[in-house]
Backbone as CSV, one residue per row, in Angstrom:
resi,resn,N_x,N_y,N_z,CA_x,CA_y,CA_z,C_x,C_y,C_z
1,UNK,-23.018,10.482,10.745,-21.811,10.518,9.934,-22.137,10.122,8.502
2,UNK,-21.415,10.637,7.427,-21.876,10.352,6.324,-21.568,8.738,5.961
3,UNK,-22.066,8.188,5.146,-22.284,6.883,4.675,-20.998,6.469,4.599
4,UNK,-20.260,5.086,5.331,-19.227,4.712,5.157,-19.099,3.313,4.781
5,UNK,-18.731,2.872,3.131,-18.132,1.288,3.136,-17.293,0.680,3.881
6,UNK,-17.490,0.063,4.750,-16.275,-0.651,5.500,-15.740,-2.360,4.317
7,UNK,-14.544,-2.160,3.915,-13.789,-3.234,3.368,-12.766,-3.354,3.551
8,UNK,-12.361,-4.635,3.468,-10.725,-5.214,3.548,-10.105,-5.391,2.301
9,UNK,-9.228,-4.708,1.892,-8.776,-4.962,0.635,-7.371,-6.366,0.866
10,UNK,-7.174,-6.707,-0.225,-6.375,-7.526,-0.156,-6.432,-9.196,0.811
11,UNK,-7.411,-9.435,0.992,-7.783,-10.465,2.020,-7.596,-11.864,1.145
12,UNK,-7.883,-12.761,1.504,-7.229,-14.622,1.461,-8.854,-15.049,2.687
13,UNK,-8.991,-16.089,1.124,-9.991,-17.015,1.291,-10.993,-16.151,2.407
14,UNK,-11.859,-14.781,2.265,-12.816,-14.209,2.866,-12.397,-13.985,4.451
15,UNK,-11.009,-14.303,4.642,-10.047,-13.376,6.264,-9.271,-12.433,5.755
16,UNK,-8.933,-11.723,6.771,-7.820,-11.138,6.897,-7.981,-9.534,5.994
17,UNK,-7.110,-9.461,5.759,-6.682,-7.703,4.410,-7.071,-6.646,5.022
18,UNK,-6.914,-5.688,5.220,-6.535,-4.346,5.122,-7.717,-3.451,5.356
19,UNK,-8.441,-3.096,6.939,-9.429,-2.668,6.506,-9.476,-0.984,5.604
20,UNK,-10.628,-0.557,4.883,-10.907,0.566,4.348,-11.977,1.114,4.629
21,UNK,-12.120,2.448,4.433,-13.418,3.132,4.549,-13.788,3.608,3.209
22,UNK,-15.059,3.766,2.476,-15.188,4.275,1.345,-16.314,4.995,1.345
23,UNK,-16.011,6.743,1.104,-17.221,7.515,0.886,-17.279,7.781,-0.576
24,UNK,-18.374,7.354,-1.448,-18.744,8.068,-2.770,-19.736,8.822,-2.640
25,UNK,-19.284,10.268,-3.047,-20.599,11.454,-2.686,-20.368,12.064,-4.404
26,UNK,-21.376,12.962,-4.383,-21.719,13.716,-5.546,-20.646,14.856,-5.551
27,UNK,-19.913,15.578,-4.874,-18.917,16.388,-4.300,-18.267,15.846,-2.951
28,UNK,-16.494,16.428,-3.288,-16.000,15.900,-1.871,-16.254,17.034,-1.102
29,UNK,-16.366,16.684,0.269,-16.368,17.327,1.410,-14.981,18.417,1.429
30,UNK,-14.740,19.006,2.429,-13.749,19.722,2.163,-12.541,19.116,3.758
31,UNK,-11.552,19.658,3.223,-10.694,18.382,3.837,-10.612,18.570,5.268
32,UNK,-11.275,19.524,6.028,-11.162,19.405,7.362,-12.655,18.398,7.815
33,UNK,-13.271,17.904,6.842,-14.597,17.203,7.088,-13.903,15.751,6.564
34,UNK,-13.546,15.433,5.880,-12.752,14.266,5.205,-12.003,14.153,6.613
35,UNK,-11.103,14.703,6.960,-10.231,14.389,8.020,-10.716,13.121,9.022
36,UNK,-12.134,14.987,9.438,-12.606,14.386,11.093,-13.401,12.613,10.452
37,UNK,-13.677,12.919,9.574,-14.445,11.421,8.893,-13.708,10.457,8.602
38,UNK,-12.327,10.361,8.541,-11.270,9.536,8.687,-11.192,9.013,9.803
39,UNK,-11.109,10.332,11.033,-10.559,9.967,12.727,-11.686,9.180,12.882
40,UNK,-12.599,9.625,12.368,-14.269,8.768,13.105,-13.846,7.271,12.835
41,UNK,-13.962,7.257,11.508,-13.442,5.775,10.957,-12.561,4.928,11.947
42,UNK,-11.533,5.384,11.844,-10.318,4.888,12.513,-9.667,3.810,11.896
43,UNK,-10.058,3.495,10.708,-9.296,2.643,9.575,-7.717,3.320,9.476
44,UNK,-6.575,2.593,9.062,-5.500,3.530,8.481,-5.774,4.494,6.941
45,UNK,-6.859,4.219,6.233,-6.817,5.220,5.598,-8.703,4.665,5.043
46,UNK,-9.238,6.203,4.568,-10.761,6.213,3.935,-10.367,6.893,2.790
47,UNK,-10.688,6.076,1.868,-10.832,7.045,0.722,-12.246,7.519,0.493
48,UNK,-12.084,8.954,-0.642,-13.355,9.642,-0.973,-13.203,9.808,-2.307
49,UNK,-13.993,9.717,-3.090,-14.503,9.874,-4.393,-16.041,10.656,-4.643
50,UNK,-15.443,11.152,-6.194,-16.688,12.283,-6.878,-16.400,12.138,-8.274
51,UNK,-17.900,12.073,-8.651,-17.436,11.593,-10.184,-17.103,13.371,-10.474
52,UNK,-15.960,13.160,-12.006,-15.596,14.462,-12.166,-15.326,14.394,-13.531
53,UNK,-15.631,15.037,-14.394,-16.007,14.600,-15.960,-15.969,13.241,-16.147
54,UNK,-15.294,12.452,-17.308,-15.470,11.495,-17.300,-14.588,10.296,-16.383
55,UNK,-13.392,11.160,-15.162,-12.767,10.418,-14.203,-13.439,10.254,-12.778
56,UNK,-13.368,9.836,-11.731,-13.301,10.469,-10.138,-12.391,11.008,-9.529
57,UNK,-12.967,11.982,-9.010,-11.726,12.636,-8.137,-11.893,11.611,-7.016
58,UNK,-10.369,11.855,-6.523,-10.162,10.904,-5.094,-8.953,11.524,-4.011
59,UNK,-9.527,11.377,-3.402,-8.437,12.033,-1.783,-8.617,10.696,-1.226
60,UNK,-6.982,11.003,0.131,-7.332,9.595,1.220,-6.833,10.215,2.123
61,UNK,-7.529,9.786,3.257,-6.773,10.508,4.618,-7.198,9.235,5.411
62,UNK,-6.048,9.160,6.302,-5.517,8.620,7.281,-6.362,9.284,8.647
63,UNK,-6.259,8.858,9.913,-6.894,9.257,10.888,-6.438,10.859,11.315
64,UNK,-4.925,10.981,10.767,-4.196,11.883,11.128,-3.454,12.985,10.107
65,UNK,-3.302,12.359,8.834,-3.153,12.848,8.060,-3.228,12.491,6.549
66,UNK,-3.565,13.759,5.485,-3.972,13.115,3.900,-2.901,12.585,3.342
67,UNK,-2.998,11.607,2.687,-1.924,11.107,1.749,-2.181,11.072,0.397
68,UNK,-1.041,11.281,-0.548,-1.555,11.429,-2.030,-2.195,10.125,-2.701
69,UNK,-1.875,8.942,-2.344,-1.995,7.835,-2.705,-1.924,6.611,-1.541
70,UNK,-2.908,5.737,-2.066,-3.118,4.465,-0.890,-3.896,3.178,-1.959
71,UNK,-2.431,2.165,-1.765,-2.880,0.768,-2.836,-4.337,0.211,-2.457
72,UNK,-4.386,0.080,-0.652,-5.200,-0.778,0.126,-7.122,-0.076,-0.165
73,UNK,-6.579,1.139,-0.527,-8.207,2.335,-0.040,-8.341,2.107,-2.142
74,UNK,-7.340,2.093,-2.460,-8.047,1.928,-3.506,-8.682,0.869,-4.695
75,UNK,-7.950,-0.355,-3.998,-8.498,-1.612,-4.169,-9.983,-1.609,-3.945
76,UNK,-10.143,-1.129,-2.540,-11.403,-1.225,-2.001,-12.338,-0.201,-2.535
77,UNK,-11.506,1.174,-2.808,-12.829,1.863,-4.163,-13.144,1.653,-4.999
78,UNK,-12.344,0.412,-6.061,-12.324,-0.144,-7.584,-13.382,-1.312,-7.169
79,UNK,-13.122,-1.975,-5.847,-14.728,-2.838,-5.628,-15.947,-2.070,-5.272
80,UNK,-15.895,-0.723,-4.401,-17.266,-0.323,-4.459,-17.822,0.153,-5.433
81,UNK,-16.882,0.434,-6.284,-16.908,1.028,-7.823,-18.295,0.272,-8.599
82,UNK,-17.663,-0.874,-8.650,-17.949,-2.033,-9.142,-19.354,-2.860,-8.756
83,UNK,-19.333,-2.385,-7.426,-20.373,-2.817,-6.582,-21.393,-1.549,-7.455
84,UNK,-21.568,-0.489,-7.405,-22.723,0.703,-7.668,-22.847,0.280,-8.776
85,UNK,-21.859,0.491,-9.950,-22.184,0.774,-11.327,-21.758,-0.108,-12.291
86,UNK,-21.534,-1.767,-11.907,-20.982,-3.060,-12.379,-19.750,-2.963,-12.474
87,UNK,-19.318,-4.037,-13.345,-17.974,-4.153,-13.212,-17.124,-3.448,-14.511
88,UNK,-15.743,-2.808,-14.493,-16.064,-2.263,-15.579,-14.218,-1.321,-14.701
89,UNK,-13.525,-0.850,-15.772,-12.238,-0.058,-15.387,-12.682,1.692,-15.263
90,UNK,-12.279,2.303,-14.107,-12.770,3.758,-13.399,-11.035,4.323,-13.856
91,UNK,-11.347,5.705,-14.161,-10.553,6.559,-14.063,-9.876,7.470,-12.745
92,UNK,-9.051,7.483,-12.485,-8.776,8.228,-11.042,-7.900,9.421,-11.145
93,UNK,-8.611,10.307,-10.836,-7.611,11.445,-10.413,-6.773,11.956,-9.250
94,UNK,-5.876,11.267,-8.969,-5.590,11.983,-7.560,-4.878,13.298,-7.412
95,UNK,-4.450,13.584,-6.191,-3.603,14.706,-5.806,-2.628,15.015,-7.290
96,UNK,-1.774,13.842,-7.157,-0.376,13.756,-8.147,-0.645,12.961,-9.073
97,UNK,-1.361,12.095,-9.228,-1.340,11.576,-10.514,-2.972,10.999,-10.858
98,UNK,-2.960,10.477,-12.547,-4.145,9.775,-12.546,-3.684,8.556,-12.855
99,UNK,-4.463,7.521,-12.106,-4.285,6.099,-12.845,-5.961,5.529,-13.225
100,UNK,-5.582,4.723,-13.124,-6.922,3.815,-13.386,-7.146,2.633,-12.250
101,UNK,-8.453,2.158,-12.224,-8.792,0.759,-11.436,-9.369,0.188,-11.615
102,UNK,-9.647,-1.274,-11.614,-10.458,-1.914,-12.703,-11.341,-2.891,-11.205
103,UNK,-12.973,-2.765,-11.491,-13.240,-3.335,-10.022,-14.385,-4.752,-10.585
104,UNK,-14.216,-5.675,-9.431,-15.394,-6.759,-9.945,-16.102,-6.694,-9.299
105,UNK,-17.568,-7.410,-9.765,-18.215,-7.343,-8.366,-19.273,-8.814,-8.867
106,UNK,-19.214,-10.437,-8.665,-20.345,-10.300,-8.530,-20.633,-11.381,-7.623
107,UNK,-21.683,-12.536,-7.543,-22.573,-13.048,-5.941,-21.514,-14.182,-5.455
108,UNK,-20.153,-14.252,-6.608,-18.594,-15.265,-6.121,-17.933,-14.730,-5.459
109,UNK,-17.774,-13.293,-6.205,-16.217,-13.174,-5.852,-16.092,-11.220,-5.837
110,UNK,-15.607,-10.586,-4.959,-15.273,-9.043,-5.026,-13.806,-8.807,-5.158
111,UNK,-13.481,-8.176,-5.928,-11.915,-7.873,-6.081,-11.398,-6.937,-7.073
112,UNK,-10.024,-6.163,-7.039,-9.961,-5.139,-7.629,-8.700,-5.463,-8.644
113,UNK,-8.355,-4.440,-9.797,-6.648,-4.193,-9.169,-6.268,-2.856,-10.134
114,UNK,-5.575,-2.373,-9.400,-4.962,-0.347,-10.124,-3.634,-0.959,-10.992
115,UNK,-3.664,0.194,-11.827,-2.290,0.604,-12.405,-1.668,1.389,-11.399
116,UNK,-0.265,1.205,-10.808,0.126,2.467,-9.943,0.201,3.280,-10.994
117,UNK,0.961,4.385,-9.827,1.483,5.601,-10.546,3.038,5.259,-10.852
118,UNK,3.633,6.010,-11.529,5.076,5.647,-12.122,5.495,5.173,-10.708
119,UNK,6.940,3.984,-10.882,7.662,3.768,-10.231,9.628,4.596,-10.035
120,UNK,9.710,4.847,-8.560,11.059,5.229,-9.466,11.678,4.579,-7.813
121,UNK,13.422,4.921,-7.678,13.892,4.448,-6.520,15.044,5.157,-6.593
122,UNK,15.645,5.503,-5.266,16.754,5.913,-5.068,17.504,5.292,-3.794
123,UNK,18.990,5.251,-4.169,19.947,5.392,-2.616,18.888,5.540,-1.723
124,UNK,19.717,5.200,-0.633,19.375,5.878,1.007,20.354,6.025,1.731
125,UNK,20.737,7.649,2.068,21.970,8.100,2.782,22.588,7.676,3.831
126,UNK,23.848,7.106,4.105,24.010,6.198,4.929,23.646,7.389,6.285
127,UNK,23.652,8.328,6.966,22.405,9.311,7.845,21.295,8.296,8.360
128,UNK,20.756,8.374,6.894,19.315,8.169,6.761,19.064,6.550,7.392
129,UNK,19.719,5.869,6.614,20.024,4.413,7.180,20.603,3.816,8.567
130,UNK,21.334,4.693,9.000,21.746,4.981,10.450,21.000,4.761,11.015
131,UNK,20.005,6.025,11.125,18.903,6.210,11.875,17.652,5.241,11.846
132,UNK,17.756,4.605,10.518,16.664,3.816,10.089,17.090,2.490,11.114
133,UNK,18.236,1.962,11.244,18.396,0.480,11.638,18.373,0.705,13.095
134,UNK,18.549,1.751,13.456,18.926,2.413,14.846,17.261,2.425,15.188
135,UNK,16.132,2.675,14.397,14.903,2.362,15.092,14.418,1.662,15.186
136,UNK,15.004,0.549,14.384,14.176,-1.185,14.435,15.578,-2.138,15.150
137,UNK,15.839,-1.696,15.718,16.864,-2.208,16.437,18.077,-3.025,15.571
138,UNK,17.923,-3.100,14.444,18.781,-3.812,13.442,20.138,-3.754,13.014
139,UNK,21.116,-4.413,12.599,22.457,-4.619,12.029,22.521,-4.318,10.629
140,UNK,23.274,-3.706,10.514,23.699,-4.146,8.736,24.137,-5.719,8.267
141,UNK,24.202,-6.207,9.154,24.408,-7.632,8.981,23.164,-8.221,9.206
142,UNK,22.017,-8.015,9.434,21.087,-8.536,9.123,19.998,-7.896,7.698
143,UNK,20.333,-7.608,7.467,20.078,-7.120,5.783,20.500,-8.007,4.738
144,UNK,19.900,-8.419,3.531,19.570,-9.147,2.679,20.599,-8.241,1.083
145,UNK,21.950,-8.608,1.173,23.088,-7.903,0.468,22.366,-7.549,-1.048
146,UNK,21.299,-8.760,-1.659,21.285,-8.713,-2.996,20.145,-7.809,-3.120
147,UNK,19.480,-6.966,-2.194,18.751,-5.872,-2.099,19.105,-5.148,-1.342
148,UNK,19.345,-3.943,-1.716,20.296,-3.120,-0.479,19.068,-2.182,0.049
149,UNK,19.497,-0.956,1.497,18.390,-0.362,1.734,17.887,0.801,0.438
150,UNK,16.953,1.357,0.302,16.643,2.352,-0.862,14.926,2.581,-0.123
151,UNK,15.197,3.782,-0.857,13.803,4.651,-1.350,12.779,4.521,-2.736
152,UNK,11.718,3.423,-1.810,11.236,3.566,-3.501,10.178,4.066,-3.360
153,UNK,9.407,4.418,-4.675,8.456,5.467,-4.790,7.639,4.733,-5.523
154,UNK,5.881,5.020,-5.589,4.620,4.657,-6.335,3.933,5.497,-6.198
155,UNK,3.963,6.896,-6.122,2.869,7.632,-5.484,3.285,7.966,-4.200
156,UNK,4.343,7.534,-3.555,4.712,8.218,-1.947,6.096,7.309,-1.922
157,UNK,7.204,7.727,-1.071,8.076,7.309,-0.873,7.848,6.204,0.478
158,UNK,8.847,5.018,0.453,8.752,4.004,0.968,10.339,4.145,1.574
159,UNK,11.036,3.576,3.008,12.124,2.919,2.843,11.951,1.147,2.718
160,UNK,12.799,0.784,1.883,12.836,-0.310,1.815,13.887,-1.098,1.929
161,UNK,13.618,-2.170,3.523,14.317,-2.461,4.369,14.314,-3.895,3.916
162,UNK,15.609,-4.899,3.574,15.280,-6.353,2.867,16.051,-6.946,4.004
163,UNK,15.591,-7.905,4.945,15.941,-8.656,6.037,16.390,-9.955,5.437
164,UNK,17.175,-10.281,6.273,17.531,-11.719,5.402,17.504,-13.198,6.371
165,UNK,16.485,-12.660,6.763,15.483,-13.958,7.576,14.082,-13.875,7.877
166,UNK,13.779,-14.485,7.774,12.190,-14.559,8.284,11.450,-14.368,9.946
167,UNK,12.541,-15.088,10.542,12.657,-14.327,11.905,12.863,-13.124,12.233
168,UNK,13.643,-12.242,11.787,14.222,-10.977,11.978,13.048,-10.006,11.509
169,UNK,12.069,-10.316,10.421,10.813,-9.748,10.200,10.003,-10.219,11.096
170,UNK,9.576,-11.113,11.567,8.717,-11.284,12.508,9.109,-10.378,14.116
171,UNK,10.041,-10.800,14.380,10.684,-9.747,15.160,10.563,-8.299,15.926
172,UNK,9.797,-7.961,14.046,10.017,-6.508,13.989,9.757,-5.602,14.922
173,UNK,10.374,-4.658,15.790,9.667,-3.658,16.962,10.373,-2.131,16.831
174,UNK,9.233,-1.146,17.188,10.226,-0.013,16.774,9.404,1.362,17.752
175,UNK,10.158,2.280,17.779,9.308,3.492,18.271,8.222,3.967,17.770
176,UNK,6.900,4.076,17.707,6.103,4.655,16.729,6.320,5.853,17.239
177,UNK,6.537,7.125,18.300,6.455,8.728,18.117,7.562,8.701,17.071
178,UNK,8.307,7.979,17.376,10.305,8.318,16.679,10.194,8.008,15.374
179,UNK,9.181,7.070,15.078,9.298,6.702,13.619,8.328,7.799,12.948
180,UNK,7.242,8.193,13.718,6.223,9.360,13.157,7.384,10.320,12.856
181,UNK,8.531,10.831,13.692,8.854,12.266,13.686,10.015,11.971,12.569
182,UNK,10.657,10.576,12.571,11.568,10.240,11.163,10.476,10.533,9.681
183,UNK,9.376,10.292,10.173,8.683,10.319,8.487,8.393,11.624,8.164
184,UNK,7.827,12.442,9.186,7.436,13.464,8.862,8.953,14.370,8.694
185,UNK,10.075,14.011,8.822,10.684,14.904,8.406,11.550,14.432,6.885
186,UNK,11.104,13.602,6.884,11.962,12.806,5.733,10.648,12.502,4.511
187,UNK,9.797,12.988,5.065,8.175,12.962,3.973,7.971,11.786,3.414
188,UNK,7.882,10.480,4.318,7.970,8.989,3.761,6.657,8.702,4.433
189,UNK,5.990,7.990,3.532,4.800,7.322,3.836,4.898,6.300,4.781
190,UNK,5.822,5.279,4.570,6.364,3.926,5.398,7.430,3.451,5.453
191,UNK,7.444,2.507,6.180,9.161,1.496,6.161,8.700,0.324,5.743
192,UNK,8.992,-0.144,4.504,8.781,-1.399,4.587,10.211,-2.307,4.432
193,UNK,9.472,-3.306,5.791,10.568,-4.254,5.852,10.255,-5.580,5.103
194,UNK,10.984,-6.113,4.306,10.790,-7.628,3.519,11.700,-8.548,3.847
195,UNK,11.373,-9.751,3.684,12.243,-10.721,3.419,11.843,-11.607,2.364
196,UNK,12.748,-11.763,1.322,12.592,-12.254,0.067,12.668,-14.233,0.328
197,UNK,11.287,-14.703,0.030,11.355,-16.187,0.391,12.003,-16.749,-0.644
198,UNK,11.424,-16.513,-1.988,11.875,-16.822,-3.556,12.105,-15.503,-3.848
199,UNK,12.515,-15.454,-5.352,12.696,-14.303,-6.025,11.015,-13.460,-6.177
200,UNK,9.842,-13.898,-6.061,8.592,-14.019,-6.503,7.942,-13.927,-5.546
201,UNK,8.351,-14.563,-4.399,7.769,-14.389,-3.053,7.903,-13.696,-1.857
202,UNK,7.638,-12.767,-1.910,7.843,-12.050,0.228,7.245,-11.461,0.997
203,UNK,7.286,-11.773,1.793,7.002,-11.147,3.616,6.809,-9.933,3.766
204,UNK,5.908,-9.411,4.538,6.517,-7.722,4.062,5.700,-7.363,5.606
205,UNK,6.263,-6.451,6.532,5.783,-5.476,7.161,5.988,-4.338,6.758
206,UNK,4.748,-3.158,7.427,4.713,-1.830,6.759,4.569,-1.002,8.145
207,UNK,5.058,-0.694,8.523,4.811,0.409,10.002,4.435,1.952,9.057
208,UNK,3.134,2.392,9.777,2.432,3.381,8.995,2.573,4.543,10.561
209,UNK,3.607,4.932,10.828,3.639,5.807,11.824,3.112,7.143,11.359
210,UNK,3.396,7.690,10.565,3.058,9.510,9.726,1.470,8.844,10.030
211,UNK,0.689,8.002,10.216,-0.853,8.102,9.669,-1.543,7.481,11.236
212,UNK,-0.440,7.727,11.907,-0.988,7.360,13.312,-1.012,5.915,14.015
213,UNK,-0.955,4.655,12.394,-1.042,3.712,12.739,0.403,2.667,12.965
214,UNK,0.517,1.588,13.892,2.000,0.895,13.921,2.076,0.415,12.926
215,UNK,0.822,-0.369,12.445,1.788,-1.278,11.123,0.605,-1.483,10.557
216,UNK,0.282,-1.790,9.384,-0.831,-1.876,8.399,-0.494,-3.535,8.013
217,UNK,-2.103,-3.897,7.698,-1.830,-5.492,7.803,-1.582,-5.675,5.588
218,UNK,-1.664,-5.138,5.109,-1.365,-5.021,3.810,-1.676,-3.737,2.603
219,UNK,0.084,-2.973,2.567,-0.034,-1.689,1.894,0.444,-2.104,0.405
220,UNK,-0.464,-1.812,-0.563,-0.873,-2.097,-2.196,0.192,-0.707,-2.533
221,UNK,0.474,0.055,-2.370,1.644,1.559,-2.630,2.561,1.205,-2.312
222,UNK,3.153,0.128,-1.008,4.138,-0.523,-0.810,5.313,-1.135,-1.808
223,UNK,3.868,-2.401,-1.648,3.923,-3.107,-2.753,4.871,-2.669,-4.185
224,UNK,3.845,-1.886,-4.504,3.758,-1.224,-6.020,5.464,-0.458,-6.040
225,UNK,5.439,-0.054,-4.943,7.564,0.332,-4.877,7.901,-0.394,-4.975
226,UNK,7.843,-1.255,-3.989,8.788,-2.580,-3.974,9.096,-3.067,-5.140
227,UNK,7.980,-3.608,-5.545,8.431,-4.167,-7.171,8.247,-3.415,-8.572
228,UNK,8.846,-1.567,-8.265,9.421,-1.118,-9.015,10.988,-0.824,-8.431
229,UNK,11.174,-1.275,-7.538,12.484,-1.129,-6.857,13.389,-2.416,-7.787
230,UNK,12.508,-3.630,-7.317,12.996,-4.906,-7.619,13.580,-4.618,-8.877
231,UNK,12.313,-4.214,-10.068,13.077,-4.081,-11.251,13.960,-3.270,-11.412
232,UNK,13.696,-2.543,-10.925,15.343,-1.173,-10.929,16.638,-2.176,-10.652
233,UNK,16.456,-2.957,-9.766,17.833,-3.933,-9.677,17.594,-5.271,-10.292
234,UNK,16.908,-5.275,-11.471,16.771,-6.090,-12.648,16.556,-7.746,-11.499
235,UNK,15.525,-7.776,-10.361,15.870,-9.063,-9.786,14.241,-9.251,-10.042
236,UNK,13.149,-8.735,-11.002,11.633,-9.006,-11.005,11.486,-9.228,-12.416
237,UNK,12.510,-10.161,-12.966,12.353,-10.561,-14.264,13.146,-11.930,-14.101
238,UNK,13.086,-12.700,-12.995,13.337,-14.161,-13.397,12.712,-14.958,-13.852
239,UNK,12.607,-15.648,-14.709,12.060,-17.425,-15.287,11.477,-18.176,-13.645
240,UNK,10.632,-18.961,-13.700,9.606,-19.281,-14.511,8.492,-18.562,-14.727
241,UNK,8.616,-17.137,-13.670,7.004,-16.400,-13.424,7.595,-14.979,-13.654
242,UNK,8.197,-14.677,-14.913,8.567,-13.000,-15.149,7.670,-12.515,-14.770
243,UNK,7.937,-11.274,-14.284,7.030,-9.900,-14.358,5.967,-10.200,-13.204
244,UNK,6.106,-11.154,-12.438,4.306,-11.954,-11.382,5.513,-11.552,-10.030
245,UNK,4.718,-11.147,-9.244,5.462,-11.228,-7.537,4.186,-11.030,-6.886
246,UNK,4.533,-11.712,-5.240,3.501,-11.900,-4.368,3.629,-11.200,-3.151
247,UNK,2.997,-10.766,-2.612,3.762,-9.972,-1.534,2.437,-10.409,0.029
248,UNK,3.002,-11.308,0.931,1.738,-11.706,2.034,2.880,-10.677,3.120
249,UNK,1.310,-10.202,3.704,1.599,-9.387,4.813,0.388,-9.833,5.730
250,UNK,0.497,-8.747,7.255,-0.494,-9.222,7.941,-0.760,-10.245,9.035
251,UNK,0.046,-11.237,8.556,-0.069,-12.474,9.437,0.378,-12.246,11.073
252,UNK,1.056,-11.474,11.335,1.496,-11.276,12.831,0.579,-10.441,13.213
253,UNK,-0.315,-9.680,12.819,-1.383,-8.639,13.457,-2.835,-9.979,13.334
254,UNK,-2.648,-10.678,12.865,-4.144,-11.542,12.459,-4.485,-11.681,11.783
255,UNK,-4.455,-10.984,10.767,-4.972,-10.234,9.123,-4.511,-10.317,8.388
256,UNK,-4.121,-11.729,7.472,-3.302,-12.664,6.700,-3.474,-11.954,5.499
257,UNK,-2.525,-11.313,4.597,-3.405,-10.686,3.051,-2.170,-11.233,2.187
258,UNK,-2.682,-10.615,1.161,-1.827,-11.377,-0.452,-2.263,-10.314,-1.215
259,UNK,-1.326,-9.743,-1.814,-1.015,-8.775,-2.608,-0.163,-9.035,-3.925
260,UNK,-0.906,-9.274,-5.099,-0.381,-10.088,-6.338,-0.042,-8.988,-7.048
261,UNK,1.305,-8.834,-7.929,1.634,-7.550,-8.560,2.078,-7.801,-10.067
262,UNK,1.268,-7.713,-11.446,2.313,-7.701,-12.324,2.900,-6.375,-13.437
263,UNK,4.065,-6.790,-13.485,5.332,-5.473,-14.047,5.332,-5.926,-15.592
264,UNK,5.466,-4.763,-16.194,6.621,-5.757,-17.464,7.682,-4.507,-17.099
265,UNK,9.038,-5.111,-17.916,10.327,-4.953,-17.921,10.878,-3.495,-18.315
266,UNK,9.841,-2.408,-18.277,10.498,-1.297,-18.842,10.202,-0.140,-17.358
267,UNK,11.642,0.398,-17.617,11.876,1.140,-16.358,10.744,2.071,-15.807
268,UNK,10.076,2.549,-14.664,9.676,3.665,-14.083,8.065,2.849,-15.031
269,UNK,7.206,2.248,-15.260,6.203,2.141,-15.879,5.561,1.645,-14.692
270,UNK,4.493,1.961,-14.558,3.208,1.678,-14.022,3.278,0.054,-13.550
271,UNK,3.001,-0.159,-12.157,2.713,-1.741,-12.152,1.150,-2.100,-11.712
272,UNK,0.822,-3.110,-12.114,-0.532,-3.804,-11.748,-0.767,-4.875,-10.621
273,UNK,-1.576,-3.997,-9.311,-1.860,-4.426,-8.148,-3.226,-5.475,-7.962
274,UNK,-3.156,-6.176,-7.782,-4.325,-6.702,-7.617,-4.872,-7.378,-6.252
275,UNK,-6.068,-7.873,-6.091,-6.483,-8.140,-4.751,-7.911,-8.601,-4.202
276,UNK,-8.266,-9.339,-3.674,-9.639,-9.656,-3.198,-10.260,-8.836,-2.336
277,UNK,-11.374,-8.569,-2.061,-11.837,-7.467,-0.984,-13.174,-8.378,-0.205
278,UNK,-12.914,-8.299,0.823,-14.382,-8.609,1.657,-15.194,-7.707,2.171
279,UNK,-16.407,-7.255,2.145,-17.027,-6.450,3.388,-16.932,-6.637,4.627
280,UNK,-16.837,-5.354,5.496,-17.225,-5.476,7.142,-18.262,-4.550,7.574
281,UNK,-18.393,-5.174,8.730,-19.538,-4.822,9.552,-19.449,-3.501,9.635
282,UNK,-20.210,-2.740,9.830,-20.384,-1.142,9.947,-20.184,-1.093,11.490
């Protein structure tokens, strides 16, 4: 099989985060070879990169299917980045957009962090929401009023589900075929469910059904909605830590991560993901 980085993006104190796969070749493969090299993997998502004038091209596929964008795969390419050719900010081209990633690398510490791609958010049809609470077994009375449900976007659409306990996220249980066949018809990457601890702080599960997997121990595209959602409802600009939010996921699968995000205050702009990465075993 061709050469694969195994890393955890987003990890706390050298546990836990998000594993990744990372192929850098001279040309990408073509995507029915990317695929089967995904399934091999069996990570929730491998990214691939090729240098391509002065950017990289980059694809990510999932075991099951490509996605335009992935926070977690690309944390972990801005460190292998970093790892080959020092430390230093990479250009990215993806499917839909280009951003950038800025990677470290040295004998302390490995870690990344991207500009997303624009943020935007919309409603979610009460249909849509129906069906949504109807698969996690949930109430509208257990929802968190000062964030309502919505669609937010970084590069892939998210629902975003705000619980208003910490129990009720831990909780969390749902159909994965039913939630695969809700995404794929509704073209959503994930559900993420939160519960807001502080204004600055939250919880977050991500059920990654469209990609084969139940739940991902920390999604950086999530994220990156979320707190362009937040600001859309002007609640990611409070005193004492404007524009800073934290987002820990993971902890109920084993795989404790921390996902640090900062915004400034102007609508639909790019936010900055950041994150530690560890290696794993091949």
């Amino acid at each position: 099989m061709t050469d694969v980085l195994r890393v955890a993006a987003f990890s706390m104190d050298n546990v836990g985060g998000n594993p990744a796969g990372v192929v850098l070749c001279e040309s990408l493969p073509d995507a029915a070879e990317m695929q089967a090299i995904a399934q091999q993997v069996g990570y929730s998502e491998t990214v691939f990169a090729a240098p391509k004038d002065d950017a990289w091209r980059v694809r990510y596929f999932s075991p099951e299917v490509e996605v335009d964008f992935c926070g977690h795969a690309t944390i972990a390419l801005g460190a292998a980045l970093a790892q080959k050719h020092g430390t230093g900010n990479f250009k990215l081209q993806l499917n839909r957009a280009a951003i950038t990633v800025e990677g470290f690398c040295d004998a302390h510490a490995w870690c990344a962090a991207f500009q997303s791609p624009p943020t935007q958010s919309r409603p979610i049809s009460p249909e849509l929401l129906t069906e949504t609470l109807s698969l996690f077994g949930l109430t509208q009375a257990e929802l968190n009023p000062k964030i309502p449900p919505a669609i937010a976007n970084a590069g892939g659409d998210h629902i975003v589900l705000a619980l208003n306990s910490h129990e009720a996220l831990k909780n969390m249980h749902y159909d994965q075929q039913l939630g695969r066949e809700l995404c794929l018809r509704e073209k959503l990457v994930t559900f993420n469910l939160v519960y807001a601890d502080t204004d600055q702080v939250f919880y977050s599960r991500n059920p990654f059904p469209v990609g084969g997997v139940f739940e991902d121990p920390a999604t950086g595209s999530a994220a990156a909605a979320l707190a362009g959602y937040l600001r859309d409802l002007q609640l990611a600009k409070n005193e004492p830590h404007q524009g800073k939010l934290t987002v820990y996921q993971g902890a109920e699968m084993g795989m404790p991560s921390r996902i640090d995000i900062a915004l400034t205050d102007v609508p639909g702009a790019s936010v900055t993901v950041s994150g530690q990465v560890r290696q794993l075993e091949a």
